[in-house]
N, C-alpha and C positions, 0 to 999 in steps of 0.2 A: 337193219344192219347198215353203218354207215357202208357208201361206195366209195368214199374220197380215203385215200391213202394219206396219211397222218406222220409227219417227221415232228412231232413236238421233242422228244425226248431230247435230241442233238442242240436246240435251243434252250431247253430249261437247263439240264445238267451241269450244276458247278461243283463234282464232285473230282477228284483223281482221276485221272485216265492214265490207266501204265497194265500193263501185265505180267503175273507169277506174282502180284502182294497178294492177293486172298482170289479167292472164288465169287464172293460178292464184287469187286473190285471191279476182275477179269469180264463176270457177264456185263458190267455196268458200261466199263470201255467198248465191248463187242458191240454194242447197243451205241456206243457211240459212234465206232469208227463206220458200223454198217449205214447208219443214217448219213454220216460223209459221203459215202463214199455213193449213196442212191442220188446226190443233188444234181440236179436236171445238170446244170454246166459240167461239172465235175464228170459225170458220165457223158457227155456232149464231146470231150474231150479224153477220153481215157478209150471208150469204145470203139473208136475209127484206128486207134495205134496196136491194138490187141492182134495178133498171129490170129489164124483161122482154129489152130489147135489149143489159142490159151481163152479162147469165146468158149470151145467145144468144153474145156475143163471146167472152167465155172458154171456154164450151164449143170455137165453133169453131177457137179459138186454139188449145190445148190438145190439140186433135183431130187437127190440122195438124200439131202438132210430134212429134205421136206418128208418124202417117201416114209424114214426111219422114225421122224420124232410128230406126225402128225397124222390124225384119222383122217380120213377121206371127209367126212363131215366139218372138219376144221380148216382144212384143204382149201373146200369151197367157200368155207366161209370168213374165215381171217387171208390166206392169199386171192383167191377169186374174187371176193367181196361179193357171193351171193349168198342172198336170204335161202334162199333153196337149193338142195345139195339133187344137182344132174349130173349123170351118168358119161362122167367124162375120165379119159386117164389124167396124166399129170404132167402132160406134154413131152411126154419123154422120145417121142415117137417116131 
C-alpha cells in the first residue's frame, strides 16, 4: 500500500466544476474542491482563523462520514495508509 497521500485528481481534472448539473458532475467537483481545499498553504492559512467550535465541526463532520461510508479495514487502509488493519478507534476520542 502506498503511504504517501496523492492530490493527482485536483491537477488532471479539466472537467466542469459546478454543483446541482448531475451527480456525476457533483461527486467530480467534491473531489475537486476537497483536494483545494487539503493544500499544504491553503490549510496553512485557513486553520489558524478557524473558531475552536468550527475545528470541532469539521472534525466531527469528517469523522462521521468516515464512520458511516467506510469498513474499518478501508479505514486503515485508504485513510491510515496501513497495510495492516490494528486495532484502533477512529479518533473520535
Amino acid at each position: 500500500m502506498d503511504s504517501e497521500h496523492r492530490h493527482t485528481f485536483v491537477n488532471t481534472y479539466d472537467g466542469l466544476v459546478a454543483f446541482g448539473f448531475s451527480r456525476e458532475v457533483d461527486e467530480k467537483s467534491l473531489m475537486y474542491y476537497l483536494q483545494k481545499f487539503s493544500d499544504d498553504a491553503f490549510l496553512e492559512t485557513l486553520v489558524p482563523r478557524l473558531s475552536d467550535e468550527e475545528i470541532h465541526q469539521l472534525f466531527e463532520l469528517m469523522t462521521s462520514l468516515m464512520k458511516r461510508h467506510f469498513k474499518d479495514d478501508e479505514y486503515h487502509k485508504y485513510f491510515l495508509k496501513e497495510d495492516h488493519h490494528h486495532s484502533h478507534d477512529h479518533g473520535d476520542g
